[in-house]
GUPALUM-820928 format. One record per residue: x, y, z of N, C-alpha, C in turn; residue in one letter. Coordinates in steps of 0.2 Angstrom, whole numbers, plus 5000, padded with zeros to 4 digits. Layout:
REM GUPALUM-820928
XYZXYZXYZA...
***
This chain:
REM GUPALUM-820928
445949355193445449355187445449425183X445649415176445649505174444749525173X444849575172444149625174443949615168X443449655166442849655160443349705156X443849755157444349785152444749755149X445049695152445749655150446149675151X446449685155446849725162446949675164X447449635166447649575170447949635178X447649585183447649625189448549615191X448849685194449449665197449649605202X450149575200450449515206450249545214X450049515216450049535225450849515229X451149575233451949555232451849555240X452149495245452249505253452549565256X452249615260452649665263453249625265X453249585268453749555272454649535267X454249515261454649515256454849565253X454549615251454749685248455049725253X454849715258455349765263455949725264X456149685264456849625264457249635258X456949615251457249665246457349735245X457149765249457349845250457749855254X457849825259458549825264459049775261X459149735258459749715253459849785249X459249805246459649855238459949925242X459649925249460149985253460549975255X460849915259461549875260461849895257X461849875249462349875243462349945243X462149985243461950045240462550085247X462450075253462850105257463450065256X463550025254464349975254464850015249X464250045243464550065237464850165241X464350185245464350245245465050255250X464950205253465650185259466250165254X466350155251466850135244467050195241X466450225238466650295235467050355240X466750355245466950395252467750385253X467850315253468650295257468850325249X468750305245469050325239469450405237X468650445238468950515238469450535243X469150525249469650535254470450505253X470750475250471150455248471550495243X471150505238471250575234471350645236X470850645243470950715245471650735248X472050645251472550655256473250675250X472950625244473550625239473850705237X473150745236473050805232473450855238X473250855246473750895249474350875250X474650825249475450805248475550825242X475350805238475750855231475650925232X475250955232475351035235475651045241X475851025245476251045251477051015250X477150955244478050965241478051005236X477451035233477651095227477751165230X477451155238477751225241478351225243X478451165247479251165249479651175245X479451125238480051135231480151205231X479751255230479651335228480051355234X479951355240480451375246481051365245X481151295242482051265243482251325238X481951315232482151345227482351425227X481951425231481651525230482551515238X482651465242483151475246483851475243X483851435237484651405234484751455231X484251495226484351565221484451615225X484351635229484251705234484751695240X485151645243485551635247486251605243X486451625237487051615234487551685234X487051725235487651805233486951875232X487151895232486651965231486351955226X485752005227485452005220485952055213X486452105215486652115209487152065205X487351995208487751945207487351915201X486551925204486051875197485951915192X485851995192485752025187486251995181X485952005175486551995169486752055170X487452055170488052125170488452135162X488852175164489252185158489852125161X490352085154490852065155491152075155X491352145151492152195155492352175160X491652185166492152215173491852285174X491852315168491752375169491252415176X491152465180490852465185490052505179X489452465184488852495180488852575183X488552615178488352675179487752685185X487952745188487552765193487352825194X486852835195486452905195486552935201X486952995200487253045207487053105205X486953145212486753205209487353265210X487653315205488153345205488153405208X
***
């Protein structure tokens, strides 16, 4: 019956009901957060396999340049032949 304001009074709702709909909407809600979870984790395994084949690549790499001949084999030299200058003391 609404009051002498006209206010209609709130529906009356079964605890019994309202707490059953509230454990549905936290099911969902954990189902979703269990989803998000595998998700990331998934991403997080992806993300250390790409950085651990971008360090190996840098390793191979840094092993093929440096294990070919000296370092004065990489410098750019003269084409002559000529021998480079050296700093001796007279």
């Amino acid at each position: 019956m609404p009051d002498g304001d006209g206010k209609p009074e709130p529906p009356q709702i079964d605890p019994a009901k309202l707490e059953q709909l509230l454990e549905i909407e936290l099911m969902q809600k954990r189902a979703a957060w269990r989803q998000a979870k595998a998700k990331r984790g998934n991403l997080r395994a992806l993300s250390f396999m790409f950085l651990f084949l971008v360090i190996i690549g840098a390793l191979l790499a840094f092993f093929f340049v440096f294990s070919s001949g000296t370092l004065s084999e990489l410098r750019p030299g003269r084409s002559d032949g000529s021998p480079t200058p050296t700093a001796s003391p007279e």
